[in-house]
TIFI-701705 format. One record per residue (C-alpha): x, y, z; residue in one letter; residue number from 1; chain. Coordinates in steps of 0.25 Angstrom, whole numbers. Each point is the difference from the previous one (the first is absolute). Layout:
<rec <X, Y, Z>, A, NUM, A>,
...
This chain:
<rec <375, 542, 15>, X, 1, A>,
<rec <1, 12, -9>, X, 2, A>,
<rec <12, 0, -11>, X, 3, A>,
<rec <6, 14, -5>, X, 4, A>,
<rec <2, -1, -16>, X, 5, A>,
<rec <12, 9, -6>, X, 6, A>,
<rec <0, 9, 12>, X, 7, A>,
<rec <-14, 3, 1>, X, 8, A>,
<rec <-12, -2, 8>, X, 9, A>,
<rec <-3, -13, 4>, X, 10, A>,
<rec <-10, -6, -11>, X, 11, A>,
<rec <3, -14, 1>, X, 12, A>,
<rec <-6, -9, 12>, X, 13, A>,
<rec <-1, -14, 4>, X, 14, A>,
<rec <-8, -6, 11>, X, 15, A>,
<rec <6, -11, 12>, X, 16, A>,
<rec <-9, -6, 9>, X, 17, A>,
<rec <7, -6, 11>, X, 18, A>,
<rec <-7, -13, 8>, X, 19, A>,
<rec <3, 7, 13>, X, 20, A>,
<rec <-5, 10, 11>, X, 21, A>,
<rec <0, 2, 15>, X, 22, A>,
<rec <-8, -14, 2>, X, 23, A>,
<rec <6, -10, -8>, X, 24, A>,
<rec <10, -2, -13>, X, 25, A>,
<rec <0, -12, -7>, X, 26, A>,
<rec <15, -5, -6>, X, 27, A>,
<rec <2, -12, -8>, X, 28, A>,
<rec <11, -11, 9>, X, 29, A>,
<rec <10, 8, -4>, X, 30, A>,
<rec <-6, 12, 8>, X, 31, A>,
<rec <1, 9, -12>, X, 32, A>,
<rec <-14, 8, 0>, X, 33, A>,
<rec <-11, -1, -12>, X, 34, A>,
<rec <-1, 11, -8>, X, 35, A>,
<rec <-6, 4, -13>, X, 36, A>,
<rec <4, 11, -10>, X, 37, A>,
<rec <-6, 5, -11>, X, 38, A>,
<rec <5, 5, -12>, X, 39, A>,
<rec <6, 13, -2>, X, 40, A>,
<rec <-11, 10, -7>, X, 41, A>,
<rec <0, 15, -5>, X, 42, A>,
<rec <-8, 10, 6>, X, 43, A>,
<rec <-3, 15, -3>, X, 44, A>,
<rec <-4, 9, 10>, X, 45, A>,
<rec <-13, -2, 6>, X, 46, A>,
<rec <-2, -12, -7>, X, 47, A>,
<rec <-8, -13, 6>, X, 48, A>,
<rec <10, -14, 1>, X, 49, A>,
<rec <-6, -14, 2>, X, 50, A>,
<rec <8, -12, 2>, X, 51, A>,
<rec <-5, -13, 2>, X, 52, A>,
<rec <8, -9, 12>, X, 53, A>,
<rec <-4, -12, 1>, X, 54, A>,
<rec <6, -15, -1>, X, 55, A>,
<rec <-7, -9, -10>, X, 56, A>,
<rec <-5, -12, 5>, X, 57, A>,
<rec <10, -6, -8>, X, 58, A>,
<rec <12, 5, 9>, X, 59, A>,
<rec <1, -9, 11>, X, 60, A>,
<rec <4, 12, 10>, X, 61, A>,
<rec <-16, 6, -2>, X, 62, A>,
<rec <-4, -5, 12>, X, 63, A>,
<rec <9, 8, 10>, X, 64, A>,
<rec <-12, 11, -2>, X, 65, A>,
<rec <-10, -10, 6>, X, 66, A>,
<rec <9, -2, 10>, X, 67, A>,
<rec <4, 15, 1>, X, 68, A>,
<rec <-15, 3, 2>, X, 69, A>,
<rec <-3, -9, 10>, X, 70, A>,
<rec <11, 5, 9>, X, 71, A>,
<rec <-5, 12, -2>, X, 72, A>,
<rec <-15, -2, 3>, X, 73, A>,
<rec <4, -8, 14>, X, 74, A>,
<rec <10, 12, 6>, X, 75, A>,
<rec <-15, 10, -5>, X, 76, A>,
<rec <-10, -8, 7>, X, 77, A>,
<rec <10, 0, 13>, X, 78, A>,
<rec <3, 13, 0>, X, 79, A>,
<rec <-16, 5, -4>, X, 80, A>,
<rec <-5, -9, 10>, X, 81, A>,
<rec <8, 0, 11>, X, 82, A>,
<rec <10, 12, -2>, X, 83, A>,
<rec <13, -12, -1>, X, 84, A>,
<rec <10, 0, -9>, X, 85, A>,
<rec <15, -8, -1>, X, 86, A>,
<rec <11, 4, -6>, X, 87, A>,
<rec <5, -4, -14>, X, 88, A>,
<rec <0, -16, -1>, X, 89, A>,
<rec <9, -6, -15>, X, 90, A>,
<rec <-10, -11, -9>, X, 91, A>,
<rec <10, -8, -8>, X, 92, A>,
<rec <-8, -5, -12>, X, 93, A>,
<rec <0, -12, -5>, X, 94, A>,
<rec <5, -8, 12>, X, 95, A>,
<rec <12, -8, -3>, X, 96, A>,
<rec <-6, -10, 9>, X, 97, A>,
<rec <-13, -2, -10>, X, 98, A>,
<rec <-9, 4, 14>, X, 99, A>,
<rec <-4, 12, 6>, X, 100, A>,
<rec <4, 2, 14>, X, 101, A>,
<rec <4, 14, 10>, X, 102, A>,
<rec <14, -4, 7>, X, 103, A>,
<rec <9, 7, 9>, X, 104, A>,
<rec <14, -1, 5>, X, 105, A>,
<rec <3, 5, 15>, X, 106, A>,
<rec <12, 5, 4>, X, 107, A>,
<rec <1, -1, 15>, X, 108, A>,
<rec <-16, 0, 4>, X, 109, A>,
<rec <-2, 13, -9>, X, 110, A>,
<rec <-2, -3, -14>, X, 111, A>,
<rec <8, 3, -9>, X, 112, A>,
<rec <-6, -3, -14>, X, 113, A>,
<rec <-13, -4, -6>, X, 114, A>,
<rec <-5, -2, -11>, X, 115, A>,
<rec <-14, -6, -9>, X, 116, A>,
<rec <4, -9, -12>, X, 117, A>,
<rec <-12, -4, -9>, X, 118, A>,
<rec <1, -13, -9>, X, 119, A>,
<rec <-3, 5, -16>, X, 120, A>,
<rec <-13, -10, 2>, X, 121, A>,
<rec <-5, 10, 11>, X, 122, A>,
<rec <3, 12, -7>, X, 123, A>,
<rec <-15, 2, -4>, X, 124, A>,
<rec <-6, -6, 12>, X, 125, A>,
<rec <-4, 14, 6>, X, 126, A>,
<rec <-1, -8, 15>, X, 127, A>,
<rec <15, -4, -1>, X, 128, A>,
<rec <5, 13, 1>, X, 129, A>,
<rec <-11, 2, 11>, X, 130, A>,
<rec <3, -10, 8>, X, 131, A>,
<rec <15, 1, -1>, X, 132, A>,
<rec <0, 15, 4>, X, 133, A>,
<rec <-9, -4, 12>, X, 134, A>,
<rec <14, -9, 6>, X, 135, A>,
<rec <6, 13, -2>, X, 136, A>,
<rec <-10, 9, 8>, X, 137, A>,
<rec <2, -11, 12>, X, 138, A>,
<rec <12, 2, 1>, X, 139, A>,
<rec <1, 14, 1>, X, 140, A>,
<rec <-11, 2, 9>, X, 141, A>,
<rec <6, -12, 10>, X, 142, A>,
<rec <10, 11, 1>, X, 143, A>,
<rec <12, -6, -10>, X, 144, A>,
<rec <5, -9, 10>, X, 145, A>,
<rec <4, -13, -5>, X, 146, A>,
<rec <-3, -8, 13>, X, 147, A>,
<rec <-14, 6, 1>, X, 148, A>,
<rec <-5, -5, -13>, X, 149, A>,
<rec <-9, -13, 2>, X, 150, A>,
<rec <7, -10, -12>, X, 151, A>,
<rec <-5, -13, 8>, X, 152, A>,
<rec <5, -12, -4>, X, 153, A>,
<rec <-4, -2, -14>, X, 154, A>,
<rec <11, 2, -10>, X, 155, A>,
<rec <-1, -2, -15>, X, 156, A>,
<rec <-12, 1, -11>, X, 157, A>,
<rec <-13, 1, 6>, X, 158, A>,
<rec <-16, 1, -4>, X, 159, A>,
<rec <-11, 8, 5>, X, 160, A>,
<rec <-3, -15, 8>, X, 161, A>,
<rec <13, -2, 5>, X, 162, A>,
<rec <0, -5, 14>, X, 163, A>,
<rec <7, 8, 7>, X, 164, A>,
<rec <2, 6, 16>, X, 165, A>,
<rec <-4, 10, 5>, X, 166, A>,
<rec <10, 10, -3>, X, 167, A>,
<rec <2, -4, -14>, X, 168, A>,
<rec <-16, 1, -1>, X, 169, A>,
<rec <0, 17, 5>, X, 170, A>,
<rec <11, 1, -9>, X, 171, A>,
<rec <-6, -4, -12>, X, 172, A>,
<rec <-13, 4, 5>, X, 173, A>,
<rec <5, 15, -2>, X, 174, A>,
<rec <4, -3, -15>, X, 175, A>,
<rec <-14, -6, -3>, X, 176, A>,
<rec <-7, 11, 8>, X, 177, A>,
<rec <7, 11, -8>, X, 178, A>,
<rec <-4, -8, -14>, X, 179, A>,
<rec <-16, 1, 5>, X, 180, A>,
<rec <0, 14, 4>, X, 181, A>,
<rec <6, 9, -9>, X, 182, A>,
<rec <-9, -4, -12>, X, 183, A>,
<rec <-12, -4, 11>, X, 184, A>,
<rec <-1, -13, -6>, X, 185, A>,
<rec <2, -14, 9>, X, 186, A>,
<rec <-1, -6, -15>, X, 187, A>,
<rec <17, 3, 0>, X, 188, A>,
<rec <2, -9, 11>, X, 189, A>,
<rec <-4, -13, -4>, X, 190, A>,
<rec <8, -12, -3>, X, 191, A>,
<rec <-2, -5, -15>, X, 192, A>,
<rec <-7, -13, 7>, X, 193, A>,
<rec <-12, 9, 4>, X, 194, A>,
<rec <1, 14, -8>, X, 195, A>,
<rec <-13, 3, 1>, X, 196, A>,
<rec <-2, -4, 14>, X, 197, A>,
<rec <5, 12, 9>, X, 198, A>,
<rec <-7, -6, 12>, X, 199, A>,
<rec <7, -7, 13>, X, 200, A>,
<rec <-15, -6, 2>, X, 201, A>,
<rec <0, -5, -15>, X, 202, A>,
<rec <15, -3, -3>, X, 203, A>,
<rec <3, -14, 1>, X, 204, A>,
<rec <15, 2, 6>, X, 205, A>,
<rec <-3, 10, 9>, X, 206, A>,
């Protein structure tokens, strides 16, 4: 964001990163988008600026780059892999609710919002994000359509070893798929009863 000084040619610049782009944008519960902005600093023609943007661990609004990445990394491997994409989805962070969750509100049988919300906890759990933006990916690909979405009859909180239906089971099944193949790694599926223990054969709930 150039500044003129007295008339002159623009010397003066500050950088804003915006936690938005086509794929995803991430806004606190009150919707209003993170951003980050550095100071204002003088540069002569030709001259080499570095800024430094980044939140301190200290700050507790740091984690929305884990969680800005993350989104990120799921829309690539789609659209590398199997030449899909979705439009723009909204990651409110951290959840009001303290738990991470995709919702979405119909209107009709078309929907008409949605949305991820991930719990302040979740924000550097890197599968979160993951298996969150994979509710979303459902939902688009089942066309939108409020009616065609396989809830099942489980409401409420829920584990990895929830029993559940069957519909309840493909639902979830393409969060927790989407949370093993973008980082190739079944190790982000498990439940913390057997985290090291991917395997159906091995895992004691299965």
């Amino acid at each position: 964001v150039p500044s003129t000084v007295n008339g002159a040619d623009p010397r003066v610049y500050r950088i804003k990163a915006l936690m938005e782009n086509d794929a995803v944008v991430v806004t606190d519960h009150r919707r209003r988008r993170y951003e980050r902005v550095t100071d204002w600093a003088d540069a002569d023609p030709g001259m080499l600026l570095h800024h430094e943007l980044r939140w301190e661990l200290t700050d507790g609004d740091h984690l929305v780059g884990f969680i800005f990445m993350a989104t990120l990394d799921a829309r690539d491997f789609l659209r590398d892999t199997v030449a899909y994409s979705r439009s723009q989805i909204r990651v409110e962070y951290p959840s009001l609710e303290g738990a991470s969750y995709y919702y979405v509100i119909p209107r009709g049988d078309r929907i008409f919002d949605e949305g991820i919300a991930i719990a302040f906890n979740d924000g550097a759990r890197r599968p979160a994000a993951l298996h969150e933006y994979g509710h979303a990916v459902m939902t688009d690909l089942y066309g939108n359509v409020y009616s065609n979405l396989p809830f099942g009859e489980h409401e409420g909180p829920h584990s990895l070893h929830t029993v559940s239906d069957e519909e309840f089971a493909i639902n979830e099944g393409w969060a927790e798929f989407m949370e093993a193949v973008v980082d190739d790694s079944a190790l982000n599926v498990p439940s913390s009863a057997n985290a090291d223990s991917p395997n159906v054969e091995t895992n004691h709930w299965w």
